[in-house]
Backbone as CSV, one residue per row, in Angstrom:
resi,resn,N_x,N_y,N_z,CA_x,CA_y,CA_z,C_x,C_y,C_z
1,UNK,-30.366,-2.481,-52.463,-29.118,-2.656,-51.742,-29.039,-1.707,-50.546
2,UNK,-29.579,-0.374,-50.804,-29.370,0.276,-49.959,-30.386,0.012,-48.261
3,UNK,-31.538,-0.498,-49.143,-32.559,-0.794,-47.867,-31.886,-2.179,-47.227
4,UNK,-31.436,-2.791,-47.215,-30.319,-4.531,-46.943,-29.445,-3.717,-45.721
5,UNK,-28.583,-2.868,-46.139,-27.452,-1.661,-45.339,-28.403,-1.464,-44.297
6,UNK,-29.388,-0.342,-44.719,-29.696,0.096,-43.527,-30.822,-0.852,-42.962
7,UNK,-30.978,-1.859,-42.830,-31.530,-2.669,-41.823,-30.734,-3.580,-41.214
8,UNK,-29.726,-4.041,-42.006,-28.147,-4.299,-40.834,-28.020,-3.288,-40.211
9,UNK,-28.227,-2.375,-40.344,-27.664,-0.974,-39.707,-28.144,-0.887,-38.386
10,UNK,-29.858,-1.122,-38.782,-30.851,-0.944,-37.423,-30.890,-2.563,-36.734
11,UNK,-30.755,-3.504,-37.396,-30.899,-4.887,-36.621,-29.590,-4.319,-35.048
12,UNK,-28.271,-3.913,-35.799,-27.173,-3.867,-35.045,-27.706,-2.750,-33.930
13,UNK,-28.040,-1.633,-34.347,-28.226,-0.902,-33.446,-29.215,-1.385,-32.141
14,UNK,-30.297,-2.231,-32.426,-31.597,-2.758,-32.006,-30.664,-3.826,-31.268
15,UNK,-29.931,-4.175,-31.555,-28.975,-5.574,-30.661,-28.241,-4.960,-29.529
16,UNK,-27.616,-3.951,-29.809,-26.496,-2.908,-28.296,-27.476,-2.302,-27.573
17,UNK,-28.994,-1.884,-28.409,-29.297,-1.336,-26.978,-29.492,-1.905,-25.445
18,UNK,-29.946,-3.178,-25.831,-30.264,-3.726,-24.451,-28.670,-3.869,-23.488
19,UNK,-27.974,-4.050,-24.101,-26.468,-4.521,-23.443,-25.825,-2.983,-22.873
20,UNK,-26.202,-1.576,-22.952,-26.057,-0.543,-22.474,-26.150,-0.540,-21.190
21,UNK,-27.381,-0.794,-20.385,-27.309,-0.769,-19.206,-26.366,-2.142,-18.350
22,UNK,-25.543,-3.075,-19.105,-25.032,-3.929,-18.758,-23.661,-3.060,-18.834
23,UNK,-23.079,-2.411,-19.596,-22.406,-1.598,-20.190,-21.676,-0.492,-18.616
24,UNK,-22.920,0.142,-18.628,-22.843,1.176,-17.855,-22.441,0.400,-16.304
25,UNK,-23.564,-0.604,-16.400,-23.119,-1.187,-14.458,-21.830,-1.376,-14.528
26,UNK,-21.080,-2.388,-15.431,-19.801,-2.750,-15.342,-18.223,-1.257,-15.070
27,UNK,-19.035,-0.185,-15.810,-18.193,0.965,-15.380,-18.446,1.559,-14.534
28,UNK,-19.417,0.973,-13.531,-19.598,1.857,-12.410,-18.347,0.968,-11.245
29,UNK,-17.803,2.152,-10.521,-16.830,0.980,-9.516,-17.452,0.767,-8.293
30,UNK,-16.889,-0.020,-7.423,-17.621,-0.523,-6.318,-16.897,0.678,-4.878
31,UNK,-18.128,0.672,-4.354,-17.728,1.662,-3.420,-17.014,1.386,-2.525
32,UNK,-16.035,2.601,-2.001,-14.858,2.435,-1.027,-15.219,1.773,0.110
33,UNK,-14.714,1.000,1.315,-14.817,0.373,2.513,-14.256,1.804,3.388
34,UNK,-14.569,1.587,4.540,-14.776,2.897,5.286,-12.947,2.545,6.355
35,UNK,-12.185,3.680,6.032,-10.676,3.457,6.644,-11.398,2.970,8.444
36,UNK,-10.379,2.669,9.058,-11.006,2.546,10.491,-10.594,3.372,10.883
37,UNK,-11.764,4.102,11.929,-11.551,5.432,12.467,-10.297,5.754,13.488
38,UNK,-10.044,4.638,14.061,-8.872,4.829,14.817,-7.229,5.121,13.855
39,UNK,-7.076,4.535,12.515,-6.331,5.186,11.739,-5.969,6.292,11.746
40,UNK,-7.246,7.360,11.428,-7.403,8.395,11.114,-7.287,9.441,11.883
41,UNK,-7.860,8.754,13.186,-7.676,9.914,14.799,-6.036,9.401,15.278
42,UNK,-5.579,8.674,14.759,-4.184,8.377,15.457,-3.503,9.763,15.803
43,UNK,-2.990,9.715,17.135,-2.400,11.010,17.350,-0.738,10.474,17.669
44,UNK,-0.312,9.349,18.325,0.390,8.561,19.015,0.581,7.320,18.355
45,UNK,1.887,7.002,17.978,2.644,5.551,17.121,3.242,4.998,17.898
46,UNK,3.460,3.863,18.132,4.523,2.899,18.236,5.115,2.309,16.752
47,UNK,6.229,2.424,16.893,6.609,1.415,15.563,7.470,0.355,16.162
48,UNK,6.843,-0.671,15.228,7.326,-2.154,15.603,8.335,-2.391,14.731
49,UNK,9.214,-3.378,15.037,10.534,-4.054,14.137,10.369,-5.314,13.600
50,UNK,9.572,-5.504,12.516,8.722,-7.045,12.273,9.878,-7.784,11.483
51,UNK,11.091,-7.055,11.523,12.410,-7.902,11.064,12.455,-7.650,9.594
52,UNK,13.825,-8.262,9.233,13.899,-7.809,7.585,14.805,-9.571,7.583
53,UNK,13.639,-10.379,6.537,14.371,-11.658,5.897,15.430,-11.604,5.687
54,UNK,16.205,-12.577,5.837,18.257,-12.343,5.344,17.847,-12.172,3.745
55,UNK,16.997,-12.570,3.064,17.599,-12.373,1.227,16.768,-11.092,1.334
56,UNK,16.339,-10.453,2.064,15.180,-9.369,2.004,15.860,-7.990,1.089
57,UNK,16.808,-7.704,2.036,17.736,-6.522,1.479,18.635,-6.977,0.818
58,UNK,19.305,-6.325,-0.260,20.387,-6.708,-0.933,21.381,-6.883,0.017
59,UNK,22.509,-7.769,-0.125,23.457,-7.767,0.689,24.371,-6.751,0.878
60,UNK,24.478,-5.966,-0.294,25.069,-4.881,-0.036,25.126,-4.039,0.947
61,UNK,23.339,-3.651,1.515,23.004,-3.072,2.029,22.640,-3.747,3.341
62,UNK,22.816,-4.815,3.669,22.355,-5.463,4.962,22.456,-4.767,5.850
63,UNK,21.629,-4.526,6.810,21.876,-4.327,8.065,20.751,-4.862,9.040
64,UNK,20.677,-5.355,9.940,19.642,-5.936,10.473,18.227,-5.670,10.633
65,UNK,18.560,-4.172,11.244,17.461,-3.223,10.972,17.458,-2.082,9.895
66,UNK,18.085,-2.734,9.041,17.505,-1.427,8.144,16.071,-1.156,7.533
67,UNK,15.064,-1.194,7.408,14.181,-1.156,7.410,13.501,-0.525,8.192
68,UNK,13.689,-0.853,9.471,13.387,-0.830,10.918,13.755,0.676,10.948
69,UNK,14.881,1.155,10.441,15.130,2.707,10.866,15.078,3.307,9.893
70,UNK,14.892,3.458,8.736,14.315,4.371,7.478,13.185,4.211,7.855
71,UNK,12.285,3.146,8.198,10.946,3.973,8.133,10.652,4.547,9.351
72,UNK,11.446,4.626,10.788,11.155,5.100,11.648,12.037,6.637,11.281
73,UNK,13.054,6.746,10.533,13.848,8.106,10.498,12.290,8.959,9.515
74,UNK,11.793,8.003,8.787,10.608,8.717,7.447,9.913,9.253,8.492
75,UNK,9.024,8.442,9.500,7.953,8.798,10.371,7.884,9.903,10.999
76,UNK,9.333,9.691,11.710,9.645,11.335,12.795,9.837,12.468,11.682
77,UNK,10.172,12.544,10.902,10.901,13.781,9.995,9.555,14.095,9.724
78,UNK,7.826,13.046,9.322,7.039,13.551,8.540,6.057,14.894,9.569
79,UNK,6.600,13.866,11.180,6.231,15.438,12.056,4.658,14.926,12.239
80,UNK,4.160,14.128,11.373,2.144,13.973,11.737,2.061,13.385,13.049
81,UNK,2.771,12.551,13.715,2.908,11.433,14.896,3.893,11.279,15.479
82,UNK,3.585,11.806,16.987,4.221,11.353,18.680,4.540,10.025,18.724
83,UNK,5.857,9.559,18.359,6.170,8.386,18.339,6.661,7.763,20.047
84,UNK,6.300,6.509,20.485,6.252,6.146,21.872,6.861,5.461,21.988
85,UNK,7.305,5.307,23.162,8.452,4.320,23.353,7.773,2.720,23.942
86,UNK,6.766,2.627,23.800,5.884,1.814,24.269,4.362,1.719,23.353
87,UNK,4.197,0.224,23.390,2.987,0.363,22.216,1.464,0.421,22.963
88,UNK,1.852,0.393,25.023,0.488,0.926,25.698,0.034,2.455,25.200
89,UNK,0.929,2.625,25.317,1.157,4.632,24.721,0.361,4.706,23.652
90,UNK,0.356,3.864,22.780,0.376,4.391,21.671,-1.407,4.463,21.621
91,UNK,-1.697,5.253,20.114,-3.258,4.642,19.464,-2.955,3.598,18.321
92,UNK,-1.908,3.792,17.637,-1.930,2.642,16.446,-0.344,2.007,16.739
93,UNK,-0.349,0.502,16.325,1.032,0.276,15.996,1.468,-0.087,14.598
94,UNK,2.561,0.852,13.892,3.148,0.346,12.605,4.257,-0.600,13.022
95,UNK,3.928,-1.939,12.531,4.717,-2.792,12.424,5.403,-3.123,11.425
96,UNK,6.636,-2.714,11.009,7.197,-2.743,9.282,8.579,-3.690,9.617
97,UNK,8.126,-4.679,8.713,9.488,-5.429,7.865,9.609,-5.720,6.891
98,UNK,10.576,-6.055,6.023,10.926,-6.516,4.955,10.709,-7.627,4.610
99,UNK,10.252,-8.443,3.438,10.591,-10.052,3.204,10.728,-10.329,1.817
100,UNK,11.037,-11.287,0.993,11.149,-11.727,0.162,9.833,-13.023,-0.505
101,UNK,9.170,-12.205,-1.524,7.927,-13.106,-1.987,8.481,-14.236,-3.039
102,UNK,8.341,-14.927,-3.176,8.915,-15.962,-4.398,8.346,-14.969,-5.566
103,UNK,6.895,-14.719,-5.600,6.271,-14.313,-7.075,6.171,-13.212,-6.914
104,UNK,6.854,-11.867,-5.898,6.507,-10.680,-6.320,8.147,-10.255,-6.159
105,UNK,9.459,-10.654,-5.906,10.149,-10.499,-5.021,10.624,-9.897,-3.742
106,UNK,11.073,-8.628,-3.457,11.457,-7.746,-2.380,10.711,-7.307,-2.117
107,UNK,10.222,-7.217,-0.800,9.000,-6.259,-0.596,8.872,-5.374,0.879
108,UNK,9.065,-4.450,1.207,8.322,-4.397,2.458,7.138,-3.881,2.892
109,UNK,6.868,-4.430,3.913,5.120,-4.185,4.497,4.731,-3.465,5.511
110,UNK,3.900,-2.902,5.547,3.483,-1.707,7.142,2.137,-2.608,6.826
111,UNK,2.082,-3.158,8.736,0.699,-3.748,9.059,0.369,-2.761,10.397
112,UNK,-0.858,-1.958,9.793,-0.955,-0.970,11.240,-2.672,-1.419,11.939
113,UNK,-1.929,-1.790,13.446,-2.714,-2.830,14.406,-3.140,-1.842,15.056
114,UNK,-4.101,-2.674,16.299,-4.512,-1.988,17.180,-4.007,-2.511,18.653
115,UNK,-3.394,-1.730,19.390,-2.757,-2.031,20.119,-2.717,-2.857,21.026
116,UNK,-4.429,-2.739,21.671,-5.455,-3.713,22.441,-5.411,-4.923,21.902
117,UNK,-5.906,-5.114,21.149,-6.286,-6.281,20.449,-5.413,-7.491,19.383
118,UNK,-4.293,-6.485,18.606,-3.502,-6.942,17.986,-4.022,-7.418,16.894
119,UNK,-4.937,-6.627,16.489,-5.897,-6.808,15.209,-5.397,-5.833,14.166
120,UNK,-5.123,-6.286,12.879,-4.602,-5.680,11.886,-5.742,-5.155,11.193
121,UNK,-5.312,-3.546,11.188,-6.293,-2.485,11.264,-6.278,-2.665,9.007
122,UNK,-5.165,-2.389,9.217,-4.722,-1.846,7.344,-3.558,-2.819,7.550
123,UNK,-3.179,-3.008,6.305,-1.648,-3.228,5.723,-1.372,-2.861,4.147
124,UNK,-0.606,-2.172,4.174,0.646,-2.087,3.021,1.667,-2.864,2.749
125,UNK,1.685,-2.959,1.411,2.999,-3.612,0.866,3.480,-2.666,-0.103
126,UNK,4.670,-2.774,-0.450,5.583,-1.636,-1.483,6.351,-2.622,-2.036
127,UNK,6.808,-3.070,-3.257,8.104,-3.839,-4.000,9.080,-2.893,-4.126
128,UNK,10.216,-3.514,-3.685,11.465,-3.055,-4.155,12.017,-4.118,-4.995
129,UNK,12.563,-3.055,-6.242,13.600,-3.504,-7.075,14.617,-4.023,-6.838
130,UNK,15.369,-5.373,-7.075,16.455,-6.060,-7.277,17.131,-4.745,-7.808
131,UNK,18.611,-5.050,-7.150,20.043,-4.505,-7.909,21.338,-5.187,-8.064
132,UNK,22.036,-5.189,-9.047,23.192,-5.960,-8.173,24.462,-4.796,-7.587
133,UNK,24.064,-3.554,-8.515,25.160,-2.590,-7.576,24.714,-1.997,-6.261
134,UNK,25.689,-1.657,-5.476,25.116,-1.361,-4.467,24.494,0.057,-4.230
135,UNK,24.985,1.265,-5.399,24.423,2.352,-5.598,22.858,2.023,-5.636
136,UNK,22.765,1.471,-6.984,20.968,1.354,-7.282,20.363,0.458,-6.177
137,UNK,21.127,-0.773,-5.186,20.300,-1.318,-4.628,19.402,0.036,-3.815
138,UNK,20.252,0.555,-2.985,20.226,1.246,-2.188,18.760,2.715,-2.593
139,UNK,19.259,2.940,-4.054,18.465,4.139,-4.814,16.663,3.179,-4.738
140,UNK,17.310,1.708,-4.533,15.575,1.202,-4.980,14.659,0.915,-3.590
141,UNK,16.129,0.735,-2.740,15.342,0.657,-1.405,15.011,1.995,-0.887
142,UNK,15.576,2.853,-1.058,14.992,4.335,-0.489,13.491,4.666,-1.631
143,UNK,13.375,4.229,-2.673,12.225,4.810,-3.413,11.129,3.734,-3.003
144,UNK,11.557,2.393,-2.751,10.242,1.588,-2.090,9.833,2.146,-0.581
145,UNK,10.887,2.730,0.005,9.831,3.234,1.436,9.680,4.037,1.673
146,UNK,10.105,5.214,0.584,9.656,6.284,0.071,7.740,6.091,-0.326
147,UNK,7.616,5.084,-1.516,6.369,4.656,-1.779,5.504,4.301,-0.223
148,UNK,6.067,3.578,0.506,5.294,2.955,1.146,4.922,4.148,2.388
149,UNK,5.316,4.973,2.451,5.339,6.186,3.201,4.288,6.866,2.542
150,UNK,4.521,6.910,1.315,3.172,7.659,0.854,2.269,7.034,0.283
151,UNK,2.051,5.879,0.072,0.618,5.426,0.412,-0.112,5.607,1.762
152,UNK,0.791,5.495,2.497,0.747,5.599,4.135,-0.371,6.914,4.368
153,UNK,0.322,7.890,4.026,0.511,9.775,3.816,-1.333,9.974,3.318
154,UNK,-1.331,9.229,2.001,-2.693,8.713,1.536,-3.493,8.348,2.407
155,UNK,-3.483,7.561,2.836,-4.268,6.681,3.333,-4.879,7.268,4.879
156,UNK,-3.752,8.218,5.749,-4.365,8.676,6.854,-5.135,10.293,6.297
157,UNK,-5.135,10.712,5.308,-5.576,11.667,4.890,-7.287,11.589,4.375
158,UNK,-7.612,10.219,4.324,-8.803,9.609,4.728,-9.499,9.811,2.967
159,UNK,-10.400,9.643,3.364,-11.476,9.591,1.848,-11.128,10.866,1.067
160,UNK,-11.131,11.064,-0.810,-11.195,12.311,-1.128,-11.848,12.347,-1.902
C-alpha cells in the first residue's frame, strides 16, 4: 500500500514539473510601453474645456464648466506647470471633460495631446460616484478629480 502512495506521489510530482516553466512565464508581466517623452519634458500646459455632458454632473452640482475649473484650480495650485493662455504656447494640451458611459457611468477624462499635431499623447479616465444628495455628490466629484490628478502626478513622474 505504501509503495501504490508513493508512486501517485511521484507520477504527480513527474506531471507539474513540465508545466513550471509554463507557470513561471504566465507570472512574468509584460513590459511597460515607454511614456512619450514630450509628457515628461512638459514645462508649459494649455488646458482645454472638452465640455461636461448635461447627465455628466449631478444636477445638483451643474455648472457648465465645472470640471473645466477644478481641474484647472488642481493644476495651478500643483505649481509643476506654466499654464498658457494659448495652446501655440504650450508643450502639451490637457483636454478634460466629463461624460456619462452607459456601462461605467460618470466619468471624467484628461486626453493629453500634442499641440502640433493633435495627436493624443496619453489619456485618463477616473469614475465618479452617483449621489443623490448634493453633499456626497459633490464629496464624489472632488475625490474623482482628485484621482484623476493623481494618476496624472504618476504618470509625469515617469517610470519607477
Amino acid at each position: 500500500m505504501l509503495k501504490l502512495a508513493q508512486r501517485a506521489a511521484l507520477f504527480l510530482v513527474l506531471s507539474i514539473i513540465p508545466s513550471i516553466p509554463m507557470l513561471r512565464a504566465q507570472q512574468q508581466s509584460t513590459p511597460s510601453a515607454p511614456i512619450p517623452a514630450q509628457i515628461l519634458a512638459a514645462k508649459k500646459v494649455f488646458i482645454s474645456n472638452g465640455g461636461d455632458d448635461d447627465l455628466t454632473i449631478p444636477r445638483q452640482l451643474h455648472a457648465p464648466t465645472l470640471t473645466y475649473n477644478q481641474f484647472y484650480a488642481d493644476i495651478k495650485s500643483w505649481g509643476k506647470y506654466e499654464l498658457t493662455s494659448s495652446p501655440a504656447d504650450a508643450d502639451v494640451i490637457f483636454e478634460i471633460r466629463s461624460y456619462d458611459s452607459r456601462e461605467a457611468g460618470l466619468q471624467v477624462h484628461l486626453a493629453i495631446l500634442d499641440p502640433k499635431t493633435h495627436v493624443i499623447l496619453w489619456p485618463l479616465t477616473q469614475k465618479i460616484e452617483g449621489a443623490s444628495r448634493t453633499a456626497i455628490a459633490r464629496k464624489n466629484f472632488d475625490e474623482g478629480m482628485n484621482a484623476l490628478v493623481g494618476d496624472l502626478k504618476k504618470l509625469v513622474a515617469g517610470p519607477q
